[in-house]
C-alpha positions in Angstrom: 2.9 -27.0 6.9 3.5 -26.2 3.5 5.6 -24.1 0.8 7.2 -23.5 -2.3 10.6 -23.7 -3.3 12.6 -20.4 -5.0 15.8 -21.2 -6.1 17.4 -18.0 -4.8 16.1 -16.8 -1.6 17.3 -13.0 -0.8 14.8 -11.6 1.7 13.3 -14.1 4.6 10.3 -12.3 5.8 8.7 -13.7 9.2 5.0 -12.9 10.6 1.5 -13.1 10.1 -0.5 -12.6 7.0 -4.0 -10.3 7.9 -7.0 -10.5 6.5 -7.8 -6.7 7.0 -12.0 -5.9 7.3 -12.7 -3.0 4.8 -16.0 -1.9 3.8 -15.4 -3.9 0.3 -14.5 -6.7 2.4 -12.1 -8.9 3.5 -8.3 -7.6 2.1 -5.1 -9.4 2.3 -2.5 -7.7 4.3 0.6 -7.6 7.1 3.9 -6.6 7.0 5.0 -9.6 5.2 2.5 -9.7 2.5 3.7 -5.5 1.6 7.3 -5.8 2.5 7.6 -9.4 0.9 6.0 -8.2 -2.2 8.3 -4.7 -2.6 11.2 -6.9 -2.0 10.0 -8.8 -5.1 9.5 -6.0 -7.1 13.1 -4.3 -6.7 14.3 -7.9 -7.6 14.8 -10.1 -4.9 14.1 -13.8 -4.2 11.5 -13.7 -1.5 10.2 -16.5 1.2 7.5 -15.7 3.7 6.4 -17.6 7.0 3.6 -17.3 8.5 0.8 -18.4 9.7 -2.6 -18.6 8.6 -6.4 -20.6 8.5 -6.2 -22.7 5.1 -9.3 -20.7 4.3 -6.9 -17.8 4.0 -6.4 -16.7 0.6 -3.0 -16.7 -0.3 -3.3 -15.7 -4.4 -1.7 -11.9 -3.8 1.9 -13.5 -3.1 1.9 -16.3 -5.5 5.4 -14.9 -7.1 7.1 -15.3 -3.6 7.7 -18.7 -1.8 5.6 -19.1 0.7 5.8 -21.8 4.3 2.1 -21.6 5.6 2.2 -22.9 9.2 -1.9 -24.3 9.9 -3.5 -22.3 12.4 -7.2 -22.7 13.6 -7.4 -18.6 12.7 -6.2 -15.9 10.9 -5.5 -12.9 12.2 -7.5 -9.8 11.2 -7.5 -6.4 11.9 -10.1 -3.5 11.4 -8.8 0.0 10.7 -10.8 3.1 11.1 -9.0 6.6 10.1 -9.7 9.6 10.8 -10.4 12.3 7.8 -6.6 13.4 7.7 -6.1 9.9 6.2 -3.3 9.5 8.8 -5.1 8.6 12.4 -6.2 5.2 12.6 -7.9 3.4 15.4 -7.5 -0.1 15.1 -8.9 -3.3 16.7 -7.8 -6.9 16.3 -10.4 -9.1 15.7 -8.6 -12.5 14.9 -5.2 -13.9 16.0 -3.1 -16.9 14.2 -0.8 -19.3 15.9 2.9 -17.9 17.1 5.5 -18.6 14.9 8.7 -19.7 16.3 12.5 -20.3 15.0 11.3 -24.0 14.2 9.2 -22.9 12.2 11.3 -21.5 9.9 12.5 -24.3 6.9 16.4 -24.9 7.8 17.3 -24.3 3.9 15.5 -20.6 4.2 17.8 -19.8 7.0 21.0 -18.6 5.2 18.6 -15.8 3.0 20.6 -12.8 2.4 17.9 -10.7 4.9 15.8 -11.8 7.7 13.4 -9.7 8.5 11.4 -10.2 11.6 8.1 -8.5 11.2 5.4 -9.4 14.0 1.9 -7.4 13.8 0.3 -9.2 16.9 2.8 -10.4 19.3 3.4 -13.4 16.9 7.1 -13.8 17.7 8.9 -14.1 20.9 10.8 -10.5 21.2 13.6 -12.9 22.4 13.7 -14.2 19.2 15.3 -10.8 17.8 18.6 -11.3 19.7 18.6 -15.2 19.3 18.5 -15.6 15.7 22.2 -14.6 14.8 22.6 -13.4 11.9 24.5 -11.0 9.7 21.4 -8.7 8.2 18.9 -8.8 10.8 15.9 -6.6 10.2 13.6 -5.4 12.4 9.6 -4.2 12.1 8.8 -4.3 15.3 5.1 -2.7 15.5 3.9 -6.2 16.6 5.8 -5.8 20.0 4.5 -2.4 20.3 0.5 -3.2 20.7 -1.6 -4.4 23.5 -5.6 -5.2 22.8 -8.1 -5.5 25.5 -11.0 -7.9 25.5 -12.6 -5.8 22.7 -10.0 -5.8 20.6 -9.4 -2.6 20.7 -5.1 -2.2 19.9 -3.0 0.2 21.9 0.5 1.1 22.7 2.5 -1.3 24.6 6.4 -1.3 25.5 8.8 -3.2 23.6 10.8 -5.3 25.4 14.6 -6.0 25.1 14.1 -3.2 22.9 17.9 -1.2 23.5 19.4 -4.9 23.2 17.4 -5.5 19.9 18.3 -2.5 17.9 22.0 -3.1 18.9 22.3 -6.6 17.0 19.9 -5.8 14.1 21.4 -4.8 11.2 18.1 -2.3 10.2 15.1 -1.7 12.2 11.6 0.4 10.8 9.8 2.1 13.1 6.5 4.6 12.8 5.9 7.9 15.1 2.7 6.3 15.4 4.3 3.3 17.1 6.1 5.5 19.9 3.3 7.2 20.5 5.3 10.4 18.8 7.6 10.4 21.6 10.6 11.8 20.0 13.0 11.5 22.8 12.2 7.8 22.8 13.7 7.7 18.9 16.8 9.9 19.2 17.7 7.4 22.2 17.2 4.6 19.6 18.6 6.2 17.0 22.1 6.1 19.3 21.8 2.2 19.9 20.8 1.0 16.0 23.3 0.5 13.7 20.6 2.1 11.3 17.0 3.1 12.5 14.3 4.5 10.1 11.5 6.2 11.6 8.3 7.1 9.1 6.2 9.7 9.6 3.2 9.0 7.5 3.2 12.3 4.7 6.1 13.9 6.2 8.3 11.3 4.7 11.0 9.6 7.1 14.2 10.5 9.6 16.8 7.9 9.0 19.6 7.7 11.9 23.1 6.2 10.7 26.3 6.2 11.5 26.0 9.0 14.0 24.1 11.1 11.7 20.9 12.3 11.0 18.7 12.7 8.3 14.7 13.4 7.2 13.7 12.8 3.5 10.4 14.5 2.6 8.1 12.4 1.2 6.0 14.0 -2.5 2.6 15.0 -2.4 0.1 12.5 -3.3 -3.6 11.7 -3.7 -4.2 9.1 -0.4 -6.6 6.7 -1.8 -5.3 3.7 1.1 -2.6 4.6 3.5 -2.5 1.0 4.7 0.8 -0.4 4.5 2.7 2.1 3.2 5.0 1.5 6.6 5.5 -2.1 5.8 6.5 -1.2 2.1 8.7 1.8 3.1 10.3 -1.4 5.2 10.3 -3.3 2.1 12.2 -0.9 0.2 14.5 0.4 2.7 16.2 -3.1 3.3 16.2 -4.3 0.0 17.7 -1.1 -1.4 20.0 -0.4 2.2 21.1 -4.4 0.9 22.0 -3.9 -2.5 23.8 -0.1 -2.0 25.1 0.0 1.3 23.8 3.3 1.1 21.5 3.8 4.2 20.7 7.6 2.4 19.8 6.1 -0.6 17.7 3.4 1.0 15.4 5.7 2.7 14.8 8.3 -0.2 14.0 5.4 -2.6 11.7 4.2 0.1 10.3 7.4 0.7 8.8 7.5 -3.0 8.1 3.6 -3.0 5.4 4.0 -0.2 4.0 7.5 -1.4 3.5 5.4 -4.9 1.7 2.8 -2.7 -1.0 5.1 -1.5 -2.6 6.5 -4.4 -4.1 2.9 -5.1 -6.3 0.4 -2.8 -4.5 -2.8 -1.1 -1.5 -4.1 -2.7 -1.8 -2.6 -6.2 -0.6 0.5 -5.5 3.2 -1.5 -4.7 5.5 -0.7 -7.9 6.4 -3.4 -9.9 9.7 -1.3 -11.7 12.6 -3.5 -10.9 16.1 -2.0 -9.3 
């Protein structure tokens, strides 16, 4: 195990790095990498852990602290989209080690935001109502897929879920994720103190304190619609941190990850500060 220190750590960020197969190659990706990194840019001091081969190239988040836990692999994922841009089929073709609370450094601990943000089953769901905390967030796309012996990912339950969304102070979720089961969200939307739900170029539905909301998202040119989720995440939190403005949050996200399309990988995540 390894990391660097920052001197202020805001925003804990928990969960695999990827190494995503494209047709120019191997990319470095996962919710941490794109939600860590849009955390950064609006300001805050960020620490990742995760897990990850030493092979794995970790250049991308060399501004953030980052507590590598050795694992024989990395995990990797392959998407395929359909021509809308939106659709993906996606199959895992790698898996790292689990991370657990001990892996987490004691000092990082006390961070202003933990975010829990599992892409392959990587975390105990248990750990989501065992980790007490004041500003829990929640990803939880990684307790949504199942993969059968081909890799290929589908939809899977998540567990303790109602339970979950009552102790975290945020969660992200995509229609994808529920399988665009809106009945499934409005009944989340009752237990989470705040609950975000993206919907790819639609923009976002945001449910807080008993109300509703959907913020339209600007029309772009989609050059790579991967991770715009986890940056809308990234955004959300950090800006739902600094306003206490859950409205806010989820408008300023809203144009964060339509900025984060129009350019390949990680360079499309804006570097203007809050």
């Amino acid at each position: 195990m390894r990391y660097r220190w920052t001197i202020s750590l805001d925003y804990l960020v928990i969960g695999h790095v990827t190494e995503d197969l494209t047709p120019e190659g191997l990319r470095l990706g996962g919710t941490v990498a794109y939600a860590g990194l849009t955390a950064h840019a609006l300001g805050l001091g960020v620490g990742i852990v995760t897990a990850a081969a030493d092979a794995c190239e970790l250049s991308t988040l060399r501004e953030v602290a980052v507590h590598r836990v050795c694992s024989e692999e990395t995990t990797r994922f392959e998407n395929r989209y359909a021509d809308d841009g939106e659709r993906r089929t996606q199959f895992l073709r790698g898996r790292a080690a689990p991370l657990s609370i001990e892996a987490i450094p004691v000092e990082w601990r006390e961070a202003s935001i933990v975010h829990l943000a599992p892409v392959a089953s990587e975390l105990d769901p248990a750990m989501a109502t065992s980790f007490a905390h004041p500003r829990l967030a929640l990803t939880p796309q990684g307790w949504m897929r199942s993969w059968d012996a081909g890799g290929l990912v589908s939809r899977a339950n998540w567990s303790r879920a109602d339970r979950s969304l009552s102790v975290a102070w945020a969660t992200v979720v995509s229609l994808e994720d529920v399988g665009g089961d809106w009945a499934l969200v409005e009944r989340w939307g009752k237990d989470a103190n705040a609950l975000a739900v993206t919907q790819g170029a639609l923009g976002a539905t945001v449910f807080w304190g008993g109300r509703r909301r959907s913020f339209r998202a600007p029309e772009v040119e989609v050059v790579d619609p991967t991770g715009a989720g986890d940056v809308f995440a990234g955004c959300f939190f950090t800006r739902f941190y600094q306003t206490g403005d859950a409205w806010d949050a989820a408008r300023q996200a809203v144009l964060c990850a339509s900025e984060s399309v129009t350019a390949a990988g990680m360079t499309g995540i804006s570097r203007r500060r809050a």
